[in-house]
N, CA, C and O atoms as CSV, one atom per row, in Angstrom:
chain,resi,resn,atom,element,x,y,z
A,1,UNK,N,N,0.825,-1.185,0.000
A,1,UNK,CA,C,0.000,0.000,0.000
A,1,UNK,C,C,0.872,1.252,0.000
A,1,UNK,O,O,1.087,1.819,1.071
A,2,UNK,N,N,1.487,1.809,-1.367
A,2,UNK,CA,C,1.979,2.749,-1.715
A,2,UNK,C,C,0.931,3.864,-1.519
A,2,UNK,O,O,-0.250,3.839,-1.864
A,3,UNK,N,N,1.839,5.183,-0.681
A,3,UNK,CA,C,0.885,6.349,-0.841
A,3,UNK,C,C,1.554,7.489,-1.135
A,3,UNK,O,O,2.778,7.469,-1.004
A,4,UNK,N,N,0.990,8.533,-1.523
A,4,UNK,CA,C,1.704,9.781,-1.185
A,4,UNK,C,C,2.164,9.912,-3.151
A,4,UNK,O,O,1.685,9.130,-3.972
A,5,UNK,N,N,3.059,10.950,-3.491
A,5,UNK,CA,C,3.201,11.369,-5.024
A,5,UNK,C,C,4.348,9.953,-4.996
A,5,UNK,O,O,4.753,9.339,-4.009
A,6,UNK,N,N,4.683,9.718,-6.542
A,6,UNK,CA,C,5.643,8.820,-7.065
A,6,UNK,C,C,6.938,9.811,-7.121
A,6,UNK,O,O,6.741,10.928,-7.601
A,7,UNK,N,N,7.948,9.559,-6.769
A,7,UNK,CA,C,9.472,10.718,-6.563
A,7,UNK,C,C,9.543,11.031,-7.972
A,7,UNK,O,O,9.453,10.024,-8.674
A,8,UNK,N,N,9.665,12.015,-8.542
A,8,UNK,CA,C,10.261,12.506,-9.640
A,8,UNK,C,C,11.687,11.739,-9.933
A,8,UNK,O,O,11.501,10.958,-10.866
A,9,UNK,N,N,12.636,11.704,-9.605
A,9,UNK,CA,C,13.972,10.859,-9.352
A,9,UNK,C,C,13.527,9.407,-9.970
A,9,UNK,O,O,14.406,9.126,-10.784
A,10,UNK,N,N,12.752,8.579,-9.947
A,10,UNK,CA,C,12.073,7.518,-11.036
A,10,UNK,C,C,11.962,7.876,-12.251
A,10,UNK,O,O,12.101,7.053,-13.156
A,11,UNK,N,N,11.666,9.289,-12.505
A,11,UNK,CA,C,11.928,9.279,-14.179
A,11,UNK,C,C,12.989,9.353,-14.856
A,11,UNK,O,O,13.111,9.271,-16.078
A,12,UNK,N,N,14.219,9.598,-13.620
A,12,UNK,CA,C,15.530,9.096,-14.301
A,12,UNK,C,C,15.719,8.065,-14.767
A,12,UNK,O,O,16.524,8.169,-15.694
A,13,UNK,N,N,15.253,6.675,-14.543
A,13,UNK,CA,C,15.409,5.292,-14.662
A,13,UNK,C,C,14.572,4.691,-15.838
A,13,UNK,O,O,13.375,4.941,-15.979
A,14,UNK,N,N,15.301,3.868,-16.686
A,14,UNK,CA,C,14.997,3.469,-17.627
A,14,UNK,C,C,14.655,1.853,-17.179
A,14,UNK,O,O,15.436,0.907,-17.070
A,15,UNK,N,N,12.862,1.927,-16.919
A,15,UNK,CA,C,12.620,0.742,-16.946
A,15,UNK,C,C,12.202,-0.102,-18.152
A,15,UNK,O,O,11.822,0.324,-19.243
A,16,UNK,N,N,12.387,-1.814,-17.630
A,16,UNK,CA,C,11.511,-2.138,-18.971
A,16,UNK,C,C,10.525,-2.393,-18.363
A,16,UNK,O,O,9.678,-1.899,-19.107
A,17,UNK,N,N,9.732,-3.016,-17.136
A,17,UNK,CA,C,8.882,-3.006,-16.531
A,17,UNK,C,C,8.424,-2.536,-15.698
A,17,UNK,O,O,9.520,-2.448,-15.144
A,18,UNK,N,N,7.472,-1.896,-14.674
A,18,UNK,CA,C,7.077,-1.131,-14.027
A,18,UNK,C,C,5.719,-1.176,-13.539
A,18,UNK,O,O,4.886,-0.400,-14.007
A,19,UNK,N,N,5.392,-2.077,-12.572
A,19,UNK,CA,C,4.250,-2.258,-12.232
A,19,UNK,C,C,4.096,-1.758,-10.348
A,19,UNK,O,O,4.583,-2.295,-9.353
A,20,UNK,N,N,3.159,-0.464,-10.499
A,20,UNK,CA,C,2.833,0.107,-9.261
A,20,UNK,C,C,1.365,-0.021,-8.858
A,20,UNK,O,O,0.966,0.935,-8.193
A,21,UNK,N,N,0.343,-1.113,-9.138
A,21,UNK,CA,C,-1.168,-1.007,-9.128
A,21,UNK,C,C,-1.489,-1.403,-7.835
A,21,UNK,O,O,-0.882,-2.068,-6.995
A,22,UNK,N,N,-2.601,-0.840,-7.854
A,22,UNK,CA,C,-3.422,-1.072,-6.402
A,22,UNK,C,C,-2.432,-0.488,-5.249
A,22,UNK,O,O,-1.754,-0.958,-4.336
A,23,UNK,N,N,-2.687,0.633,-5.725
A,23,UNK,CA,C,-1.818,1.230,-4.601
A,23,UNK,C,C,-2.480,2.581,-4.416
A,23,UNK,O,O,-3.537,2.668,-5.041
A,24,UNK,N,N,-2.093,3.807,-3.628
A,24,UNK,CA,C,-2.916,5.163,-3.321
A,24,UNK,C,C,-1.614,6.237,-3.291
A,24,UNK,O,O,-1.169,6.920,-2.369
A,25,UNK,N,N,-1.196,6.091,-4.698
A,25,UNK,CA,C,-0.550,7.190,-4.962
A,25,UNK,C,C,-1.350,8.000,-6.279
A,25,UNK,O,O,-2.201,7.614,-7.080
A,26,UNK,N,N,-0.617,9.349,-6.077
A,26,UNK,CA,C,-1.450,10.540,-6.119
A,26,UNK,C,C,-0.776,11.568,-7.100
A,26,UNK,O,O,0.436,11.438,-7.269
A,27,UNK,N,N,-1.415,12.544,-7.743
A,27,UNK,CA,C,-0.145,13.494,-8.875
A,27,UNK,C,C,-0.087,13.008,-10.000
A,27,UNK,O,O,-0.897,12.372,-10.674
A,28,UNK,N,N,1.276,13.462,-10.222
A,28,UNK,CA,C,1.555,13.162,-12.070
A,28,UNK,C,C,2.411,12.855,-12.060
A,28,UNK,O,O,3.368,13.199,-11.367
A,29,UNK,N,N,2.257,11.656,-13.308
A,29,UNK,CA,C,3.416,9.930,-13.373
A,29,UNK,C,C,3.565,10.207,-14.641
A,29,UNK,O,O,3.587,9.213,-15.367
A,30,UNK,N,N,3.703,11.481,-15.285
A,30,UNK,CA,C,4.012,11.670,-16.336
A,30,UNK,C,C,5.158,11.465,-16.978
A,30,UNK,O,O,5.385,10.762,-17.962
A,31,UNK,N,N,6.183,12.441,-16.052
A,31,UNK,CA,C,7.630,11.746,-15.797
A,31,UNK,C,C,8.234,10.142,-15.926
A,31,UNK,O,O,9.396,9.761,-15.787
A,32,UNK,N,N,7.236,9.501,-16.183
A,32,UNK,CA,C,7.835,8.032,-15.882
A,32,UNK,C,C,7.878,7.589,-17.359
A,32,UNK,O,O,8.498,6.599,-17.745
A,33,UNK,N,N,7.051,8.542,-18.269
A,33,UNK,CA,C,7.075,7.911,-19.784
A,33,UNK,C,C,7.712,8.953,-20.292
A,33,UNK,O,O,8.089,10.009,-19.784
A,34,UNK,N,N,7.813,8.333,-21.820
A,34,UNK,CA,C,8.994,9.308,-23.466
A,34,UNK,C,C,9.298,8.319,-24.103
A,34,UNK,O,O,9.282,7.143,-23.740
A,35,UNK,N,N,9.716,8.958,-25.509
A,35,UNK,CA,C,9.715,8.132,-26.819
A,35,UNK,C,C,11.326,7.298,-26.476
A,35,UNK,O,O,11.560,6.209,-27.000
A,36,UNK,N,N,12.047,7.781,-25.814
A,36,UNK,CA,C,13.601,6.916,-25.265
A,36,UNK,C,C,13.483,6.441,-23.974
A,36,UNK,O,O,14.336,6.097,-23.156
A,37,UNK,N,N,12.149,6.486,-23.931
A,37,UNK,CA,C,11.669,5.247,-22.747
A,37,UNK,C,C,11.974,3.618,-22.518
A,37,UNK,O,O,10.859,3.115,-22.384
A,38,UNK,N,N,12.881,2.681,-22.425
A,38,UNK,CA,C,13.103,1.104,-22.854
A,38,UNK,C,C,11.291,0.819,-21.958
A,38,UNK,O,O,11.213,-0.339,-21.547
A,39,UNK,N,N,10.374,1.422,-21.748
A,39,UNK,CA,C,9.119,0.495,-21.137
A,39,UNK,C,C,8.354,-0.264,-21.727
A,39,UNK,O,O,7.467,0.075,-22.510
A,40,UNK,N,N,8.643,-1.365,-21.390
A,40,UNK,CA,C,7.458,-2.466,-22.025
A,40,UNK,C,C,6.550,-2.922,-21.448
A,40,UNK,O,O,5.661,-3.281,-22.220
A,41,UNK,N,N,6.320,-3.103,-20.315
A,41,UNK,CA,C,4.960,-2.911,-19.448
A,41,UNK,C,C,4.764,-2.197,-18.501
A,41,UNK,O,O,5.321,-2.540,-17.459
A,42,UNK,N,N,4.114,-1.242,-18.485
A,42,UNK,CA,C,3.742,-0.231,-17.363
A,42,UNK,C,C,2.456,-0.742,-17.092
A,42,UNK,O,O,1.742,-1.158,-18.004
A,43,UNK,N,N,2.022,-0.744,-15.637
A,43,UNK,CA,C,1.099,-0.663,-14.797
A,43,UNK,C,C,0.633,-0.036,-13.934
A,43,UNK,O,O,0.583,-0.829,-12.994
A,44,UNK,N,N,0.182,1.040,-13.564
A,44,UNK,CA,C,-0.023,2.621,-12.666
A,44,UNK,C,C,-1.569,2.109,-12.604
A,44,UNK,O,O,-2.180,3.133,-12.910
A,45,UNK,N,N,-2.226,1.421,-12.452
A,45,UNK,CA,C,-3.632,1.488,-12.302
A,45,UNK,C,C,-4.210,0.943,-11.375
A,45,UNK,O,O,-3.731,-0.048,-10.824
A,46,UNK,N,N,-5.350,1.480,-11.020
A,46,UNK,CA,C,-5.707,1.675,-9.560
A,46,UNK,C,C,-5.176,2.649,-8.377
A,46,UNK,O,O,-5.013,2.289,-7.211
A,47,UNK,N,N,-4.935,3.952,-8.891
A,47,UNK,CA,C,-4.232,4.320,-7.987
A,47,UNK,C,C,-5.085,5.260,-8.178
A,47,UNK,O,O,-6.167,4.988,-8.698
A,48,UNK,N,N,-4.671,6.967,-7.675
A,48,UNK,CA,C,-5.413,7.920,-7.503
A,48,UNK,C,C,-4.254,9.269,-8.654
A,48,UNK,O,O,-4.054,10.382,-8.167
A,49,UNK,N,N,-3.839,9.029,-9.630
A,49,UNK,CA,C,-2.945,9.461,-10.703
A,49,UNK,C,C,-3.849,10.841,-11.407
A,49,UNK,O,O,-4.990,10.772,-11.864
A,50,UNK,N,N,-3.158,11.815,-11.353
A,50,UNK,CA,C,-4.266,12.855,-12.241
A,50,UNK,C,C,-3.088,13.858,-12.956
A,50,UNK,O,O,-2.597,14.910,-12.548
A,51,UNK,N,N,-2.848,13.066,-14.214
A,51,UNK,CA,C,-1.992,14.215,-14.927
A,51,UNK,C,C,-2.400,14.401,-16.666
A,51,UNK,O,O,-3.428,13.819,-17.012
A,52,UNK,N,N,-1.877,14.932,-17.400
A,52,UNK,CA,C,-3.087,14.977,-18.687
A,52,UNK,C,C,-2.214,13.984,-19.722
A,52,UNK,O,O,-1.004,13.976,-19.946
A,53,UNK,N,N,-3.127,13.278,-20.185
A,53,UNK,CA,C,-2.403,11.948,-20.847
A,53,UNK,C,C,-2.076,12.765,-22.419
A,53,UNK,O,O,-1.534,11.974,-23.191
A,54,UNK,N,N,-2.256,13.922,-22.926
A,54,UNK,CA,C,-2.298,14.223,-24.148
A,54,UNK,C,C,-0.679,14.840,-23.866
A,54,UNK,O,O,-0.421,15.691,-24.717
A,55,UNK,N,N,-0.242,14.756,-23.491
A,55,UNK,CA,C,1.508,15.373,-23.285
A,55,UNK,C,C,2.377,13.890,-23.478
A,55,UNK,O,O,3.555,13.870,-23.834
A,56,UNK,N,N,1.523,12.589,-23.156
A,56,UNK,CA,C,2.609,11.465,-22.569
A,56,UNK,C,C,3.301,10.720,-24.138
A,56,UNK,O,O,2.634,10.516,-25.152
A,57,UNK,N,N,4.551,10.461,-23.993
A,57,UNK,CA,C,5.049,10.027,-25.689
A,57,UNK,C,C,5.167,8.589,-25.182
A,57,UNK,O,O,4.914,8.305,-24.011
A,58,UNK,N,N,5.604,7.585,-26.195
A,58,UNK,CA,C,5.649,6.569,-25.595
A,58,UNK,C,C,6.521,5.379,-26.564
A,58,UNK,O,O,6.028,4.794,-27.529
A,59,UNK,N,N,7.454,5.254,-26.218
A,59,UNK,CA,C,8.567,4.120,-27.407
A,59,UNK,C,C,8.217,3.311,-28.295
A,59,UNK,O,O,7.955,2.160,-27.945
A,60,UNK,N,N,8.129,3.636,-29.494
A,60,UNK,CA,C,7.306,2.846,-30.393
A,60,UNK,C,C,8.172,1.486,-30.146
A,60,UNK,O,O,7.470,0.477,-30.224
A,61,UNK,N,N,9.221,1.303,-29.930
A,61,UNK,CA,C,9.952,0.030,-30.177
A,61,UNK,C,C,10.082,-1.050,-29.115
A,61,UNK,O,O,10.615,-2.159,-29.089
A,62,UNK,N,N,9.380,-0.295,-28.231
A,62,UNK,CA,C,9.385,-1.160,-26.317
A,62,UNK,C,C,7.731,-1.159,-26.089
A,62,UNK,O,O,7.303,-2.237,-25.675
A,63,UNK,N,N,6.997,-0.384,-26.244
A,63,UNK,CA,C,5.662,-0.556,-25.242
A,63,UNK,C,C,5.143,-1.744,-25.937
A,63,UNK,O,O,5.133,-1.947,-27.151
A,64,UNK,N,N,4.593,-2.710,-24.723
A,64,UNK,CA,C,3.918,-3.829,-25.341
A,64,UNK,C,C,2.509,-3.901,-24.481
A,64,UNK,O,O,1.525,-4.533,-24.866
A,65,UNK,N,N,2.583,-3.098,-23.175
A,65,UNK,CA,C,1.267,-3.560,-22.257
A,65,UNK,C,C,1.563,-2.249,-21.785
A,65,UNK,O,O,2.756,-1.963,-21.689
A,66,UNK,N,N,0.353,-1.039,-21.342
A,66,UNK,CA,C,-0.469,-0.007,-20.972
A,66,UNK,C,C,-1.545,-0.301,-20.066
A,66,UNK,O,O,-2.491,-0.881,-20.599
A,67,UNK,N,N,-1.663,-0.038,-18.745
A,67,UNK,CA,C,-2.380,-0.208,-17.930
A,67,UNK,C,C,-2.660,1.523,-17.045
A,67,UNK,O,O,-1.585,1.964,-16.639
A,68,UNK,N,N,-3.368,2.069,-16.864
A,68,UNK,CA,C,-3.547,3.507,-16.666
A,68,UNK,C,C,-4.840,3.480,-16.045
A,68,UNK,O,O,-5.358,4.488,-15.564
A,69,UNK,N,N,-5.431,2.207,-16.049
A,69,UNK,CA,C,-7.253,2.451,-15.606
A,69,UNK,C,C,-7.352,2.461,-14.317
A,69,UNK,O,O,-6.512,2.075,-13.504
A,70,UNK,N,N,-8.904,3.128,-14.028
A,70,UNK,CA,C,-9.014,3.505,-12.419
A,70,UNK,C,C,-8.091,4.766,-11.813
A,70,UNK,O,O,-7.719,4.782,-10.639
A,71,UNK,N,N,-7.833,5.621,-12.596
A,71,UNK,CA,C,-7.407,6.689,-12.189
A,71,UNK,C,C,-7.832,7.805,-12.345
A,71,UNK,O,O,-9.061,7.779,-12.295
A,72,UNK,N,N,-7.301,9.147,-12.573
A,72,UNK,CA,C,-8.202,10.295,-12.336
A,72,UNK,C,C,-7.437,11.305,-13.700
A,72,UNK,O,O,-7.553,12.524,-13.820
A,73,UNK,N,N,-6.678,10.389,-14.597
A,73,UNK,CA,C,-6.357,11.077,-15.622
A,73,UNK,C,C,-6.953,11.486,-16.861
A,73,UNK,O,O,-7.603,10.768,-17.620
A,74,UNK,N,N,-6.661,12.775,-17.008
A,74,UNK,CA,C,-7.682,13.832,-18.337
A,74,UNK,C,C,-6.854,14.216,-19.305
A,74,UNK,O,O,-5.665,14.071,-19.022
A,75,UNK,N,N,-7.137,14.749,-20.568
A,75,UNK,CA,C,-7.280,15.101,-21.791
A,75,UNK,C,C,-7.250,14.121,-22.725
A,75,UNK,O,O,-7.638,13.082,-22.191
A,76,UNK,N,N,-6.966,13.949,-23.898
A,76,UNK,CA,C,-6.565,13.126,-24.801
A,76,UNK,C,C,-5.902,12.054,-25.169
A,76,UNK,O,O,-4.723,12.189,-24.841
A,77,UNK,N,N,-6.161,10.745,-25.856
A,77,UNK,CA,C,-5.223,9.497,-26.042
A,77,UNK,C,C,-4.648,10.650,-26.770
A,77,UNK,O,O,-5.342,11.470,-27.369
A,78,UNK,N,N,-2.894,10.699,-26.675
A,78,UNK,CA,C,-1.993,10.820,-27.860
A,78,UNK,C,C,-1.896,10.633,-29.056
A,78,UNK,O,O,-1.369,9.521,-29.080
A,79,UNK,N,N,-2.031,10.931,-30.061
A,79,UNK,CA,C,-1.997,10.282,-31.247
A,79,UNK,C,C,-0.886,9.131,-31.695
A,79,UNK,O,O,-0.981,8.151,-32.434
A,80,UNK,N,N,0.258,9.711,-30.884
A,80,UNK,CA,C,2.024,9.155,-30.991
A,80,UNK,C,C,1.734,7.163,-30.051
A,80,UNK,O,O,2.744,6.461,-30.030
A,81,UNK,N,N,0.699,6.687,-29.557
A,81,UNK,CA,C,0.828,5.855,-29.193
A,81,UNK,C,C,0.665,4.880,-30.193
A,81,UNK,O,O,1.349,3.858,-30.239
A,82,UNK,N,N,-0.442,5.237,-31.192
A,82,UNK,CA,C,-0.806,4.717,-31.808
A,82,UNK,C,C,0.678,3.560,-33.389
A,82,UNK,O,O,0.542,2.654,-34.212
A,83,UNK,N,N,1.993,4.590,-32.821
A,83,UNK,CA,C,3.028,4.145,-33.342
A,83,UNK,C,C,3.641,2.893,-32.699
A,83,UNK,O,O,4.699,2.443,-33.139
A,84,UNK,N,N,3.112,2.419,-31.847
A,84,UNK,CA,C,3.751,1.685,-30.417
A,84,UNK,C,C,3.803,-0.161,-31.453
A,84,UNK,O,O,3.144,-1.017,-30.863
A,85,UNK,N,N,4.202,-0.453,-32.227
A,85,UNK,CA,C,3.850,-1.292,-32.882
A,85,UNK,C,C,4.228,-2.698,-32.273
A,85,UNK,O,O,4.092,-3.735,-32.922
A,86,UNK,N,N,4.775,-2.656,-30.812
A,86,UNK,CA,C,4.365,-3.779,-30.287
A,86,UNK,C,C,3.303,-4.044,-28.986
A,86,UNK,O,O,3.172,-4.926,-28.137
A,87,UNK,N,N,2.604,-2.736,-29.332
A,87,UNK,CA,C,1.635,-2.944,-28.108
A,87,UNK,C,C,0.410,-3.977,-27.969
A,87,UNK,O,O,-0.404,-3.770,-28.869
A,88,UNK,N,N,0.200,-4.561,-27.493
A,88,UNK,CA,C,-0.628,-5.868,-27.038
A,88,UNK,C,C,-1.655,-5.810,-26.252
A,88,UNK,O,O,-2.632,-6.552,-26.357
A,89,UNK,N,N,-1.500,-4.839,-25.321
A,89,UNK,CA,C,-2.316,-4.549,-24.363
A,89,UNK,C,C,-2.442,-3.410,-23.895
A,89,UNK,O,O,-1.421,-2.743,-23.729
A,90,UNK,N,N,-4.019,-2.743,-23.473
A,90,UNK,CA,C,-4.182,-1.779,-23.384
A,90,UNK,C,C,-5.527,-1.207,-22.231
A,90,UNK,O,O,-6.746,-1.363,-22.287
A,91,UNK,N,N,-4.997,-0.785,-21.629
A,91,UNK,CA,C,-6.597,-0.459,-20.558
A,91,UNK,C,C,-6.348,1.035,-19.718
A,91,UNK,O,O,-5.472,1.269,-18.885
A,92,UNK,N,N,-7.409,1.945,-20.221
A,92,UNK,CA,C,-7.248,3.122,-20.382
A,92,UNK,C,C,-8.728,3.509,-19.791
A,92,UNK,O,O,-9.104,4.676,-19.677
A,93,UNK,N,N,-9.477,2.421,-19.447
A,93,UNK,CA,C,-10.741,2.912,-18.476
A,93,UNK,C,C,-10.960,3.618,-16.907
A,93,UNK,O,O,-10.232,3.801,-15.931
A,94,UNK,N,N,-11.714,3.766,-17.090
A,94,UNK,CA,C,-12.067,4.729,-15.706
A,94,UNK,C,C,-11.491,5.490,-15.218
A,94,UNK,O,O,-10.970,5.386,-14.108
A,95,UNK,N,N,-11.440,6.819,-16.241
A,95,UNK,CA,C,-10.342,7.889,-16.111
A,95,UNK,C,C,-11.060,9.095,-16.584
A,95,UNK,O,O,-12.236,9.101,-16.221
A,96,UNK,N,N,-10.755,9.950,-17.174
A,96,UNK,CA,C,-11.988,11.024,-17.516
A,96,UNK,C,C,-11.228,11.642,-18.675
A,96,UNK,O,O,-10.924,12.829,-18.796
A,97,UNK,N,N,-10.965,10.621,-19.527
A,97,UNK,CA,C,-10.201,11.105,-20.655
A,97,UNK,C,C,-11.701,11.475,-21.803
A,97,UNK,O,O,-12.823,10.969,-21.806
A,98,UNK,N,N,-11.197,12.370,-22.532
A,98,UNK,CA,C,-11.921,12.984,-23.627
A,98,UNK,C,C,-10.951,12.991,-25.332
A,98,UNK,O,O,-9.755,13.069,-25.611
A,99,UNK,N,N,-11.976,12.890,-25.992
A,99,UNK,CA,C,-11.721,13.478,-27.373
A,99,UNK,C,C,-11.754,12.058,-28.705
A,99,UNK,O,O,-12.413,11.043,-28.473
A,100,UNK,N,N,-11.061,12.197,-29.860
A,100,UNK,CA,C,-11.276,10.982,-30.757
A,100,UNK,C,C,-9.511,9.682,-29.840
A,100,UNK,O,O,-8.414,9.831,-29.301
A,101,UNK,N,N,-10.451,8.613,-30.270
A,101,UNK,CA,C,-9.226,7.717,-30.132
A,101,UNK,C,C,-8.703,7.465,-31.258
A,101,UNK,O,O,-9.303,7.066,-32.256
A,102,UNK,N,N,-7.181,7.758,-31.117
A,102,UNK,CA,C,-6.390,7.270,-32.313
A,102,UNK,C,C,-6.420,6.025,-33.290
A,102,UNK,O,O,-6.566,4.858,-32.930
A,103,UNK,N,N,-6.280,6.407,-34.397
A,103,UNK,CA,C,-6.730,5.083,-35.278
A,103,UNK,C,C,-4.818,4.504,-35.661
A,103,UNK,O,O,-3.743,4.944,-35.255
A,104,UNK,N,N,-5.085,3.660,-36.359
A,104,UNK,CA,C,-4.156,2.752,-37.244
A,104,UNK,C,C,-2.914,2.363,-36.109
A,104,UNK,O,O,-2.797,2.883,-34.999
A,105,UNK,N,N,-2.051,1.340,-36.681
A,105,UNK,CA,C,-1.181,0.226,-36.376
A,105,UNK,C,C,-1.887,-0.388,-35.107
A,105,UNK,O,O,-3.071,-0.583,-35.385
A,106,UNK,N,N,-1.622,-0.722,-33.959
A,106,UNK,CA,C,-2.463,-1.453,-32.887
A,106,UNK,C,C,-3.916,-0.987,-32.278
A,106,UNK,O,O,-4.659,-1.606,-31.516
A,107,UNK,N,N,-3.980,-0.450,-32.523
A,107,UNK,CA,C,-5.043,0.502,-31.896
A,107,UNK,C,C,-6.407,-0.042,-32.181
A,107,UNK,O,O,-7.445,0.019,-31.523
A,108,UNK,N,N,-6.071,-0.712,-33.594
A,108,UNK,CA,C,-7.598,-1.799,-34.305
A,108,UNK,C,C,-7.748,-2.991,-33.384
A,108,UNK,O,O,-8.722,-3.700,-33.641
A,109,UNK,N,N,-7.006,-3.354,-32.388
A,109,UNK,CA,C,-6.985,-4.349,-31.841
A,109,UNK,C,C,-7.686,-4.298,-30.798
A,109,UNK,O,O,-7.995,-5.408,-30.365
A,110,UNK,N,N,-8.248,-2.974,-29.931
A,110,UNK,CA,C,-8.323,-3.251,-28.766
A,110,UNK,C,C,-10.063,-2.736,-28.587
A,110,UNK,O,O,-10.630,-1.830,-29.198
A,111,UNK,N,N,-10.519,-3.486,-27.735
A,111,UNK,CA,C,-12.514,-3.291,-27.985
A,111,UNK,C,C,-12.507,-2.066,-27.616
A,111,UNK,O,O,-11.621,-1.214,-27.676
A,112,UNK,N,N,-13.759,-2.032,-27.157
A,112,UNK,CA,C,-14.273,-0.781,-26.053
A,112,UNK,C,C,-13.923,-0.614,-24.958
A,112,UNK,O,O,-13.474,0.449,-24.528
A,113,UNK,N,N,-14.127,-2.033,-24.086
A,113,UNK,CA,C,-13.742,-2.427,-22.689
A,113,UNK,C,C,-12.531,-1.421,-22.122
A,113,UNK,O,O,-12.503,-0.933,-20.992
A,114,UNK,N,N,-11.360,-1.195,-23.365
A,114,UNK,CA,C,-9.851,-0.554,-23.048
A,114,UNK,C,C,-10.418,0.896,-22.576
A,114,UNK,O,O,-9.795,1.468,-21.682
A,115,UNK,N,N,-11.570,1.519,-23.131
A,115,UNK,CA,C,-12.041,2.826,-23.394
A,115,UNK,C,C,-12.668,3.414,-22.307
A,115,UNK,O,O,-12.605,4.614,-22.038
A,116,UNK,N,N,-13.738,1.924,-21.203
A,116,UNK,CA,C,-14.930,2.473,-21.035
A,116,UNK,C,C,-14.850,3.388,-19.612
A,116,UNK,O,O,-13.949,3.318,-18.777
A,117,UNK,N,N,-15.980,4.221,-19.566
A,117,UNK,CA,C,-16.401,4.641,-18.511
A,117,UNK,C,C,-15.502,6.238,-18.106
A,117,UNK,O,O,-15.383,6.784,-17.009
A,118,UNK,N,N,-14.878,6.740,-19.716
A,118,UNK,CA,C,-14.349,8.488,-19.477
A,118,UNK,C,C,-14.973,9.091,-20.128
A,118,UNK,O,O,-15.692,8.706,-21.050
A,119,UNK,N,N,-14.713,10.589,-19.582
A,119,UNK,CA,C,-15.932,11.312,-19.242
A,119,UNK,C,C,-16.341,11.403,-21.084
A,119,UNK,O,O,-17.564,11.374,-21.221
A,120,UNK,N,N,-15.766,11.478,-22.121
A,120,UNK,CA,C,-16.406,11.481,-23.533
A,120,UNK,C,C,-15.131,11.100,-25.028
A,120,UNK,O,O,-14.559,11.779,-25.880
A,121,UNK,N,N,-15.166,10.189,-24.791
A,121,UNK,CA,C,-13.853,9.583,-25.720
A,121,UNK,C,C,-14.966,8.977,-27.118
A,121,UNK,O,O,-15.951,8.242,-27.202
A,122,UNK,N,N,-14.414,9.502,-27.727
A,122,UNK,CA,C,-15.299,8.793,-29.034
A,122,UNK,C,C,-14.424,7.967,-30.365
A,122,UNK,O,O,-13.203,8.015,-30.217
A,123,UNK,N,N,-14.658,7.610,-30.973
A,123,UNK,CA,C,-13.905,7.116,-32.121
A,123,UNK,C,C,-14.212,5.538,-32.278
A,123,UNK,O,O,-14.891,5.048,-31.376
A,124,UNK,N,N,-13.835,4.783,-33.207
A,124,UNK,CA,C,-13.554,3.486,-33.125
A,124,UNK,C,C,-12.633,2.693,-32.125
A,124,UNK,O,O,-11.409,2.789,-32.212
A,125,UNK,N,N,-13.298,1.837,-31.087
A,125,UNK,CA,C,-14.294,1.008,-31.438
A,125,UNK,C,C,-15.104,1.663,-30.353
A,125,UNK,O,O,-15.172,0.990,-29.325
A,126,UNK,N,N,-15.859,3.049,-30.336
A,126,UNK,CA,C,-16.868,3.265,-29.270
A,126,UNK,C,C,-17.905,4.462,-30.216
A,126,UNK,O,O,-17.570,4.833,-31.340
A,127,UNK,N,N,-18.677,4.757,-29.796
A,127,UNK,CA,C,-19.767,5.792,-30.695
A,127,UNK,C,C,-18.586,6.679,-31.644
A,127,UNK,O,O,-17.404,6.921,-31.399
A,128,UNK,N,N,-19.203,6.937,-32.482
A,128,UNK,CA,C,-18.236,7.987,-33.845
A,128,UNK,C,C,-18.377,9.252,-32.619
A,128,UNK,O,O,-18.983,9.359,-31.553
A,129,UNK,N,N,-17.387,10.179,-33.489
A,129,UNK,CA,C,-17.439,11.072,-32.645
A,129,UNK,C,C,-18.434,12.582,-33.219
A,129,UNK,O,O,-18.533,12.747,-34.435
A,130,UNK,N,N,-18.820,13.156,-32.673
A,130,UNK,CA,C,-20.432,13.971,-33.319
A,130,UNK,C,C,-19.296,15.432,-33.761
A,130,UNK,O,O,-19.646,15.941,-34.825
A,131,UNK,N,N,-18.492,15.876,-33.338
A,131,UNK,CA,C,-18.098,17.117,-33.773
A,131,UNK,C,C,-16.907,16.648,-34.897
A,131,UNK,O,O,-16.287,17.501,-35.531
């Protein structure tokens, strides 16, 4: 039972894995991702995380698993994830993200389920988006 912010001093470190879930930490874990990131599975979910996901880049040549759900993070999927061409897994629910979800390379892979329950995310595979 992790609490309290994640140290900034972790985003020095080049993980390939990184699993902090079910835990009650708090802030922005933004710092922990970038495109010269080696991360291939991150897990931050379940925690109490609130930083804006439309800033986060992410290694097209390492990410394989994305876990972010159950948290309190807002704005936009990235478009730049959608480059992640070994990503496999993905769960991005219960967060209060908004706007279209990125299309092409993995991104066709993953249902709704990855999507559900923020505050208005639209695109394939969930309602088109009206604007």
């Amino acid at each position: 039972m992790l609490t309290g912010m994640i140290p900034r001093s972790l985003g020095k470190v080049n993980f390939s894995w990184l699993n902090m879930a079910h835990n009650q930490l708090k802030g922005d874990a933004s710092f922990l991702f970038g495109a010269s990131k080696w991360a291939q599975l991150m897990d931050l979910s379940w925690n109490e995380l609130d930083f804006n996901m439309s800033s986060l880049t992410f290694s097209p040549d390492y990410l394989q698993s994305l876990d972010l759900s159950h948290n309190e993070i807002k704005g936009s999927i990235n478009k730049q994830i959608s480059k992640a061409k070994k990503l496999k897994s993905l769960d991005l629910s219960y967060n209060q993200l908004c706007g279209k979800i990125p299309t092409g390379g993995p991104m066709k892979k993953f249902k709704a389920s990855s999507y559900a329950h923020n505050l208005c995310l639209c695109g394939r595979p969930l309602p088109p988006c009206t604007r």
